[in-house]
C-alpha positions in Angstrom: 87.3 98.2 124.8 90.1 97.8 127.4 88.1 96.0 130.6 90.0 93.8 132.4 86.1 91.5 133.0 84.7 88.7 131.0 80.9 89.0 130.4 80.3 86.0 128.2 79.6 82.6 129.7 82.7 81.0 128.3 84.9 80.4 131.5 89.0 81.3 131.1 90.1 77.9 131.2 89.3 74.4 132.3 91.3 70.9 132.7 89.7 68.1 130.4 90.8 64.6 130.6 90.7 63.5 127.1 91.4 59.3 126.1 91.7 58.3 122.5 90.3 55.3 121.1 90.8 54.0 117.5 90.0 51.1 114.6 91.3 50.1 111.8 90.8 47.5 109.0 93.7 47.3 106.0 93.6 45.0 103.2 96.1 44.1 100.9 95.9 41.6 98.1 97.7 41.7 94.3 98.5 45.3 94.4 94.9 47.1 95.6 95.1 48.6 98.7 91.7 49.7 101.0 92.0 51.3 104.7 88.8 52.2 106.8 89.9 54.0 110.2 87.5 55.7 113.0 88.5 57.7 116.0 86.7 58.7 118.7 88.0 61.1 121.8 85.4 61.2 124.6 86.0 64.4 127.0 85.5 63.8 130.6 85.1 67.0 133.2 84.6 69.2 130.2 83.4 72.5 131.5 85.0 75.0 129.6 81.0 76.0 127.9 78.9 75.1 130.3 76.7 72.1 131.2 75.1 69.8 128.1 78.7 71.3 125.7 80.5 68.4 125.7 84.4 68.7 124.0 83.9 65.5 122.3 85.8 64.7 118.7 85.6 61.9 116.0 86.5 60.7 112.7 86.3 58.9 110.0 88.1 57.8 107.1 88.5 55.4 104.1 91.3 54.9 101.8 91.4 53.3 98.5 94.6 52.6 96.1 96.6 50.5 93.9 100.1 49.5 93.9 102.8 49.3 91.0 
C-alpha cells in the first residue's frame, strides 16, 4: 500500500506542446442572435500514455437568442 514504484504504464509526467486553434461565425440582425464556435487543440510530443494516446481536445458549440 505504501511502495515508493509505479507498476502501471502511465509515465509520471511528460511536456506536451499544446496550440489552439478556433472559428467562429455571429449573426446579428433585428434582435435574433445565432453563434456557432469550434475549437480544436492538437497535442504534439504527447507521451504521457504511451504511443497511439494522443492528448488531443475539441469542441463545439452553437448559440441561439433574441434580444429585447
Amino acid at each position: 500500500m505504501n511502495d515508493s514504484y509505479n507498476t502501471s504504464d502511465i509515465d509520471d509526467e511528460d511536456d506536451v506542446l499544446e496550440i489552439p486553434l478556433g472559428l467562429g461565425v455571429s449573426y446579428h440582425r433585428m434582435g435574433f442572435l445565432g453563434d456557432v464556435r469550434g475549437t480544436v487543440r492538437p497535442a504534439f510530443d504527447s507521451e504521457l500514455m504511451g504511443a497511439g494516446n494522443e492528448l488531443h481536445t475539441w469542441a463545439a458549440e452553437a448559440r441561439l437568442g433574441f434580444e429585447l
